[in-house]
GUTIVO-98079 format. One line per 5 residues: number of its first residue (from 1); their letters; for each residue y, x, z of N, C-alpha, C, O, CB. Coordinates in steps of 0.02 Angstrom, whole numbers. Glycine has a CB too. Layout:
! GUTIVO-98079
NUM> A> Y,X,Z,Y,X,Z,Y,X,Z,Y,X,Z,Y,X,Z ~ ...
END
This chain:
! GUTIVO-98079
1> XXXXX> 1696,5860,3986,1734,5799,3989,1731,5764,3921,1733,5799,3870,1807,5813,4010 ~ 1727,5706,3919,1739,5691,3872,1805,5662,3829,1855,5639,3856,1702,5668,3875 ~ 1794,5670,3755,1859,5664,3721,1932,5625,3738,1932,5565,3726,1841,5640,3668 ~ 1984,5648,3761,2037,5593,3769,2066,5552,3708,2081,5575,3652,2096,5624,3801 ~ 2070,5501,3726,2086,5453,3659,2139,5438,3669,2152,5402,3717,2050,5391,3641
6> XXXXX> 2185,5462,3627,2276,5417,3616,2269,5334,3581,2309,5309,3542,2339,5474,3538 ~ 2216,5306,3605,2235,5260,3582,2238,5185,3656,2232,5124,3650,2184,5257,3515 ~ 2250,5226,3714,2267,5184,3771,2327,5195,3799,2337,5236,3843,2223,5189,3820 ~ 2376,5153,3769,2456,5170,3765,2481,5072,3805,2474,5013,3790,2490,5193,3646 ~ 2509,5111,3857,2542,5036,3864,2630,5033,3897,2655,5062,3945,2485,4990,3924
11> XXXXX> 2653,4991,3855,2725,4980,3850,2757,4948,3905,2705,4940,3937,2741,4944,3795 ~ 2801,4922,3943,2840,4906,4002,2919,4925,3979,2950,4968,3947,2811,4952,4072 ~ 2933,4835,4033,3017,4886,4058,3027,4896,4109,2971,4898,4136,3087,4864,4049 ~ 3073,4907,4153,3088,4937,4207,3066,4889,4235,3055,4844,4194,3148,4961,4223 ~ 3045,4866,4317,3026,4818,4351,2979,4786,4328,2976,4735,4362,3065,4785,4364
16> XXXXX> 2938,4787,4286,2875,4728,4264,2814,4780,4300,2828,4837,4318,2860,4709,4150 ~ 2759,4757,4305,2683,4767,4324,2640,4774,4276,2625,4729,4237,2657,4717,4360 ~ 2606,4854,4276,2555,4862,4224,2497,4866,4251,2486,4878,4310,2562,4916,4182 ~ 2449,4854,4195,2392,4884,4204,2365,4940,4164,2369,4943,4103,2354,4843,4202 ~ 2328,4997,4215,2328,5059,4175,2232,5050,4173,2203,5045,4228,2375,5145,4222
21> XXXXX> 2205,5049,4132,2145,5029,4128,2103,5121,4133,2120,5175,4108,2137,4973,4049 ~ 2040,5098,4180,1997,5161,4166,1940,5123,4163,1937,5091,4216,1995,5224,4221 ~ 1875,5106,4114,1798,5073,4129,1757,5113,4115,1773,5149,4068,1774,5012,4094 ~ 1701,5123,4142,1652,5196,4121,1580,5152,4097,1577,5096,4121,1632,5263,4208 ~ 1544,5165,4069,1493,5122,4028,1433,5112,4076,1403,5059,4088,1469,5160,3954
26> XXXXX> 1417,5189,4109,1371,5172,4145,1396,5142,4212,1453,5147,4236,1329,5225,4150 ~ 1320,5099,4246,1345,5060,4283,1286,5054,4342,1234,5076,4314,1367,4999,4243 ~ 1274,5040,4393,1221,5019,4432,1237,5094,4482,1290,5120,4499,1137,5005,4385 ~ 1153,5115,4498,1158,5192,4496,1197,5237,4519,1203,5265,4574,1161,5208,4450 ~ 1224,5242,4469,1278,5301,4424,1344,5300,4448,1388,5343,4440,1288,5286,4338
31> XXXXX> 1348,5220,4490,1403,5237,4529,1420,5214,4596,1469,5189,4623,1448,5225,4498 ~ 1342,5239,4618,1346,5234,4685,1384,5273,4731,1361,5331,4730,1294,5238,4701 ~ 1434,5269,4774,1477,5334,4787,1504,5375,4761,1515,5433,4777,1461,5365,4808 ~ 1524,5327,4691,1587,5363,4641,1644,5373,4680,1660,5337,4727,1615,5316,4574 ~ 1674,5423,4659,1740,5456,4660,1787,5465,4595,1767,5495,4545,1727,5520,4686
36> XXXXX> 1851,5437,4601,1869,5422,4561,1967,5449,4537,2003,5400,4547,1843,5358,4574 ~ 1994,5491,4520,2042,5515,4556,2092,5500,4493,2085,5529,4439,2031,5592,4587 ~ 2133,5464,4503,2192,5444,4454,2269,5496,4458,2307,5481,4504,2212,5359,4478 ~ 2288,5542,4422,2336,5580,4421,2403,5568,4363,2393,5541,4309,2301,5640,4416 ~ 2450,5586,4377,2513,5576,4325,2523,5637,4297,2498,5678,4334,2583,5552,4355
41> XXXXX> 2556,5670,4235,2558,5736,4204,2580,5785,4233,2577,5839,4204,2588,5738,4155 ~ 2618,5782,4316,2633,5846,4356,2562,5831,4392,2575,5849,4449,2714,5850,4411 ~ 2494,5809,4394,2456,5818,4439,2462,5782,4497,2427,5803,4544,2458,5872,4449 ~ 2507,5719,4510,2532,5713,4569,2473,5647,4588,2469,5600,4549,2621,5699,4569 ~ 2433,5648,4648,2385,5586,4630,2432,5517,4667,2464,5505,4718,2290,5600,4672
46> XXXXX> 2410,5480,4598,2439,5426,4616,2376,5368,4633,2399,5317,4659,2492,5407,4558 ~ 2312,5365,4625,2281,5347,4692,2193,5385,4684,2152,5384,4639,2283,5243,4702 ~ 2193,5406,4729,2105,5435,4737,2059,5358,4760,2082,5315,4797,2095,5513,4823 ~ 2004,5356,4732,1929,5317,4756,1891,5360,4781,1868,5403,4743,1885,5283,4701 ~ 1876,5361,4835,1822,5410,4875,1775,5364,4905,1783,5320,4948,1856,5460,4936
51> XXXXX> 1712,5390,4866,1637,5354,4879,1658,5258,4884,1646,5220,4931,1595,5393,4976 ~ 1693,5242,4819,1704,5157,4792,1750,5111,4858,1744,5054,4880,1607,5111,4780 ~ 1807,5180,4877,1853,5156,4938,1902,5191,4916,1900,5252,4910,1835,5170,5016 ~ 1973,5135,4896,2031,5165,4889,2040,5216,4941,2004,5209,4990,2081,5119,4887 ~ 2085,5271,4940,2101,5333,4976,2173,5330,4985,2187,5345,4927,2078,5399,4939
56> XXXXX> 2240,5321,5019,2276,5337,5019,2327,5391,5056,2389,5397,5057,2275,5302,5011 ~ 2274,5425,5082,2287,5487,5122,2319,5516,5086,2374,5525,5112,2237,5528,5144 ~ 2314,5549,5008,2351,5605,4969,2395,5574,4918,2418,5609,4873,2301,5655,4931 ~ 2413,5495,4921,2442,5465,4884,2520,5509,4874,2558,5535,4916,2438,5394,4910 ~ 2522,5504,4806,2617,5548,4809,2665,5480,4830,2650,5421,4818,2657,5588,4697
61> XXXXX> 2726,5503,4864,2742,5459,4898,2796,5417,4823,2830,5368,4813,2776,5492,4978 ~ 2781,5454,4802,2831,5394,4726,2767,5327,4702,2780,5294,4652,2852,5468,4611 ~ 2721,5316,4728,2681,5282,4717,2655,5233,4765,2618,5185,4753,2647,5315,4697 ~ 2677,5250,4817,2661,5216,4875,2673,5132,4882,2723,5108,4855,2700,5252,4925 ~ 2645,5105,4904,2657,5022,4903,2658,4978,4839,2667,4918,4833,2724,5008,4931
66> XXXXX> 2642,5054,4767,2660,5010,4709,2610,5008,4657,2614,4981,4602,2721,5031,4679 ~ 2545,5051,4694,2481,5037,4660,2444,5025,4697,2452,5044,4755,2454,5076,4624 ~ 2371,4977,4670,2315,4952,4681,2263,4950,4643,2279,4939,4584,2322,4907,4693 ~ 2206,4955,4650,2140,4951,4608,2101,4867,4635,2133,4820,4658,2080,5036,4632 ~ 2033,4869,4626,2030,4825,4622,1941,4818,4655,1899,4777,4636,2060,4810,4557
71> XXXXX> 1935,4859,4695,1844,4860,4732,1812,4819,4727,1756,4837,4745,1826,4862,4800 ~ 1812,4755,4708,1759,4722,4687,1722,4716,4604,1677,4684,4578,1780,4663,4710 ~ 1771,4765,4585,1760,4796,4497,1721,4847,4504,1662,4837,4488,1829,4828,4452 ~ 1737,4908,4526,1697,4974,4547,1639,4983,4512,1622,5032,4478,1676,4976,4617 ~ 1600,4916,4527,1496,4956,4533,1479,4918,4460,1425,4925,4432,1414,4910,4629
76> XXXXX> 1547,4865,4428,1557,4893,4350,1567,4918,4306,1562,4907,4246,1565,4890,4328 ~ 1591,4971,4348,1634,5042,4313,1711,5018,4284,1740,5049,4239,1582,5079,4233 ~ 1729,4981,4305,1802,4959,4309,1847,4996,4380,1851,4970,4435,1798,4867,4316 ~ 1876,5058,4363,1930,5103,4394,1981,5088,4386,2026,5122,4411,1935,5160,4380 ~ 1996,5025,4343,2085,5018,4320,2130,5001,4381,2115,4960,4425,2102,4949,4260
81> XXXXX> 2202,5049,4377,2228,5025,4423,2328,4975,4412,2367,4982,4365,2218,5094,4467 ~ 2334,4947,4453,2399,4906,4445,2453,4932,4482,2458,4938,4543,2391,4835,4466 ~ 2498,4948,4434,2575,4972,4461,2625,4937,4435,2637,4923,4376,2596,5044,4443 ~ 2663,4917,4507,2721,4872,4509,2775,4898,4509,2784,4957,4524,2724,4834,4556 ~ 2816,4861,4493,2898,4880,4486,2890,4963,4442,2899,5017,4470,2947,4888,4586
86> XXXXX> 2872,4953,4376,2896,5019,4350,2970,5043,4318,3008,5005,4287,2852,5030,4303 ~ 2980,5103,4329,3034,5139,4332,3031,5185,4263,2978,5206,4241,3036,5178,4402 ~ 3073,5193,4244,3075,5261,4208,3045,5310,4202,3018,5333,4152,3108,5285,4216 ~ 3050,5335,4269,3013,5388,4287,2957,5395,4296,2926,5445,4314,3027,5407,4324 ~ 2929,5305,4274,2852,5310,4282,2819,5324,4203,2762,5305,4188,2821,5231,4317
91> XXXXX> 2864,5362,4154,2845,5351,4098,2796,5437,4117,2811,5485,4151,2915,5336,4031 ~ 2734,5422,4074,2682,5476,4087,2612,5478,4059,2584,5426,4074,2671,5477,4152 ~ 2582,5509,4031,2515,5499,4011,2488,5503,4079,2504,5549,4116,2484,5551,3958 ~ 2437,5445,4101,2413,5445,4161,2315,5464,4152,2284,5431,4111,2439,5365,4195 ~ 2285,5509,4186,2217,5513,4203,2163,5503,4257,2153,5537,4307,2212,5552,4194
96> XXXXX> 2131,5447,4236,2069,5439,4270,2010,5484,4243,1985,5494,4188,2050,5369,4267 ~ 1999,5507,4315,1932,5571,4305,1875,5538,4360,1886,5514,4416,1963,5676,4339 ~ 1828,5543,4334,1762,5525,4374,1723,5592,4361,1692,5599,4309,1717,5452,4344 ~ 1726,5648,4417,1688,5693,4392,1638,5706,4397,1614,5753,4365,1700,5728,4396 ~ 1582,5647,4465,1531,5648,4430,1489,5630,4385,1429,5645,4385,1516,5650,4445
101> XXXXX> 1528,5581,4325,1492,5580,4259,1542,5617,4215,1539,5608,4155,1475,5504,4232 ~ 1571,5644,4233,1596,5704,4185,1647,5687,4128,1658,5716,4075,1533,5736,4147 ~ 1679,5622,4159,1719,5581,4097,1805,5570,4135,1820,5565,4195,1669,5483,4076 ~ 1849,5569,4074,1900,5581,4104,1975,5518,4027,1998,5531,3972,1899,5693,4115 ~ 1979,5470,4066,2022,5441,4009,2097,5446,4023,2115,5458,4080,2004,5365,3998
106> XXXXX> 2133,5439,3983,2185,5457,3960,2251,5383,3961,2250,5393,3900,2160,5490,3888 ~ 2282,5348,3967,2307,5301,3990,2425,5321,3975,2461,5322,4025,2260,5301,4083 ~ 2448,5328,3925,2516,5349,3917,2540,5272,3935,2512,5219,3924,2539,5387,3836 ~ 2583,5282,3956,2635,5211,3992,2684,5251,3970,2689,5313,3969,2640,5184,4089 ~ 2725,5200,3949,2793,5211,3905,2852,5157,3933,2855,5102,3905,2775,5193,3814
111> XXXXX> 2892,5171,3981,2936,5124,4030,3006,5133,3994,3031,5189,3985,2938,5152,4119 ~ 3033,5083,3977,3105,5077,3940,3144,5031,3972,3119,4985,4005,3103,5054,3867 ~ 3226,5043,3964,3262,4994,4018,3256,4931,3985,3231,4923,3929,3345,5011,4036 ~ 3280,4882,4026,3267,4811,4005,3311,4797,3959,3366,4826,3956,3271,4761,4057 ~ 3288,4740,3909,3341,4725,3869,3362,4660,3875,3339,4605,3889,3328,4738,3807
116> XXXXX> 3435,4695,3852,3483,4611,3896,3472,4578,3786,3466,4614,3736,3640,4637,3952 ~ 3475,4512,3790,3484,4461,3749,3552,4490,3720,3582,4539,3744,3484,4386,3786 ~ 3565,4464,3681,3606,4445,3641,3655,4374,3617,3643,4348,3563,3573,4461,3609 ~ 3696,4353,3650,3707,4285,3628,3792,4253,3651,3841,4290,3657,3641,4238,3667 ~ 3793,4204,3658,3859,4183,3656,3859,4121,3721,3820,4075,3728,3878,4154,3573
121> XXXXX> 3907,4135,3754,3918,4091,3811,3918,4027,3795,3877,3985,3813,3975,4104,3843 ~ 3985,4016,3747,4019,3943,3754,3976,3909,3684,3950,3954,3651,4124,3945,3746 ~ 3970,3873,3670,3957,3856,3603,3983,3793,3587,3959,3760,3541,3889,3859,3589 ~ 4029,3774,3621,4061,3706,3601,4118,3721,3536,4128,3678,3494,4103,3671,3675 ~ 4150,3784,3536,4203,3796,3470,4138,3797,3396,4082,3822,3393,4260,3898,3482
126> XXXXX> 4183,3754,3342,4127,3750,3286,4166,3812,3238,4226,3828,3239,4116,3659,3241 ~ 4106,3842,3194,4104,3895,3176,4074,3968,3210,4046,3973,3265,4156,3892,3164 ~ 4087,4016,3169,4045,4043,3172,4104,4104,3252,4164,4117,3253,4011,4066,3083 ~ 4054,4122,3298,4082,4149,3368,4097,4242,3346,4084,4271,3294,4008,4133,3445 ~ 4122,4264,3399,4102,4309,3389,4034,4352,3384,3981,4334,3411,4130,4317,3413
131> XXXXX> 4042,4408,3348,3974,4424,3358,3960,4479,3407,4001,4515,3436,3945,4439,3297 ~ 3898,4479,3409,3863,4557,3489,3928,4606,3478,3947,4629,3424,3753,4632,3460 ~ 3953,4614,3532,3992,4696,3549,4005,4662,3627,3980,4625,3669,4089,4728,3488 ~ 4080,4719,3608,4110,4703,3694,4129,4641,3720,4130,4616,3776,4174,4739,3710 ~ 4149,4620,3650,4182,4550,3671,4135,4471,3649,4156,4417,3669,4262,4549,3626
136> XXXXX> 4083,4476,3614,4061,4425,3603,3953,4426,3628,3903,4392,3613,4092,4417,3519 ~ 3967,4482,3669,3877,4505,3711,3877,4556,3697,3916,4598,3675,3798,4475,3688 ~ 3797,4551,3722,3779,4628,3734,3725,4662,3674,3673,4634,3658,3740,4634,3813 ~ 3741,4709,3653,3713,4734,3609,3663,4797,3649,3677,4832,3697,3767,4753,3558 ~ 3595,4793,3605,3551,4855,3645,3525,4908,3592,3478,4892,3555,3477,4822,3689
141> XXXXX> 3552,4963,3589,3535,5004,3533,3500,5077,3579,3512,5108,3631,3615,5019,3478 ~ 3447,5079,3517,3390,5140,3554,3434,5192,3580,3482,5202,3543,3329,5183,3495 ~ 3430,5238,3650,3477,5301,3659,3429,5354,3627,3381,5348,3590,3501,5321,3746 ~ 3461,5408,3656,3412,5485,3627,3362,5473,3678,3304,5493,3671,3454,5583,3635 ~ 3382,5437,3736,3300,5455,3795,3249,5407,3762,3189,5415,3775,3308,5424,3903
146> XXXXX> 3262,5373,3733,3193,5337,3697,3167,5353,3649,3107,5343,3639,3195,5280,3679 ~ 3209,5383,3607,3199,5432,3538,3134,5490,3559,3077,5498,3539,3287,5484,3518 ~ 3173,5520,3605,3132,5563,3628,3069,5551,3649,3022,5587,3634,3157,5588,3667 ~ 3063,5493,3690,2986,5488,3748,2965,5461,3686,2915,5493,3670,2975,5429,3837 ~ 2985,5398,3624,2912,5403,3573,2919,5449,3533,2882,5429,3488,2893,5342,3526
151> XXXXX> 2939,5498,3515,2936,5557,3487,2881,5603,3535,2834,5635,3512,3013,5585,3483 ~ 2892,5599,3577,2857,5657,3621,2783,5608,3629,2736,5644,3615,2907,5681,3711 ~ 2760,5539,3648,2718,5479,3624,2656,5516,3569,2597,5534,3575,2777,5416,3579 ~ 2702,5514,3520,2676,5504,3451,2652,5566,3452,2592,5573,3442,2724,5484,3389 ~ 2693,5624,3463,2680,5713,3432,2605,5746,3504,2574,5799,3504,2799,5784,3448
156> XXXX> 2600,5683,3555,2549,5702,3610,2471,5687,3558,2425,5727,3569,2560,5639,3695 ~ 2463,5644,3516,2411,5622,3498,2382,5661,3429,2338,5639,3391,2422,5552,3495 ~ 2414,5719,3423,2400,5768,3377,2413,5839,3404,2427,5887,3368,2440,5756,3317 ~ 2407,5840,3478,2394,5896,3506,2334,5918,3542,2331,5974,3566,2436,5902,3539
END
């Protein structure tokens, strides 16, 4: 297989649409009746290409209705696929494997809750309002679960 690279990292918040990119160099040929099998870090496939035809027979059902690829890319070696409405729980180093050219990329999605603004309702009183808390907005400060997933991010790309 060849080398996984930490350097295909992509960010989201909850509910937005990514793209998790896989492109393989060779092209024509080489991928005639590619197979193409996209998995999340429990193994769970979140979508198979069998012979340059999405598969959703073994799809895990946390994925269902919320990814797509893109078959008229294929016989450019473009495998990337699109997932909607992400969740939390979609945070994961994701892998595309093509095993018959023996290559396998690496894809971490990093899903964080949304962040609310900051600001002030009324602005007709002059001077200065209250500021972000309970009473004058909303304030968004990192928890330990985000600490953690780029901690755990960062410490994946030196393992």
């Amino acid at each position: 297989m060849n080398p996984v690279s930490c350097q295909n990292k992509v960010n989201a918040s909850v509910g937005e649409t990514v793209l998790l990119t896989c492109s393989v160099s060779e092209v024509g040929p080489a991928l005639k009746d590619a197979s193409v099998y996209w998995t999340d870090k429990d193994d769970n496939t979140v979508l198979d290409i069998i012979r340059n035809k999405p598969d959703l027979s073994s799809q895990s059902n946390r994925y269902k209705d919320r990814v797509i690829s893109f078959p008229d890319r294929y016989q450019a070696g473009n495998f990337s696929i699109q997932m909607k409405k992400v969740q939390l729980t979609d945070s994961s180093p994701y892998d595309c494997k093509v095993p018959k050219l023996n290559f396998r990329n690496r894809v971490t999605l990093t899903v964080s809750a949304k962040r609310v603004e900051a600001g002030r309702e009324q602005e007709a009183e002059p001077g200065p309002g209250p500021g972000p808390g309970p009473s004058g907005g909303a304030v968004v400060t990192p928890t330990s679960i985000h600490m953690t997933v780029l901690a755990v991010t960062v410490l994946s790309c030196f393992i």
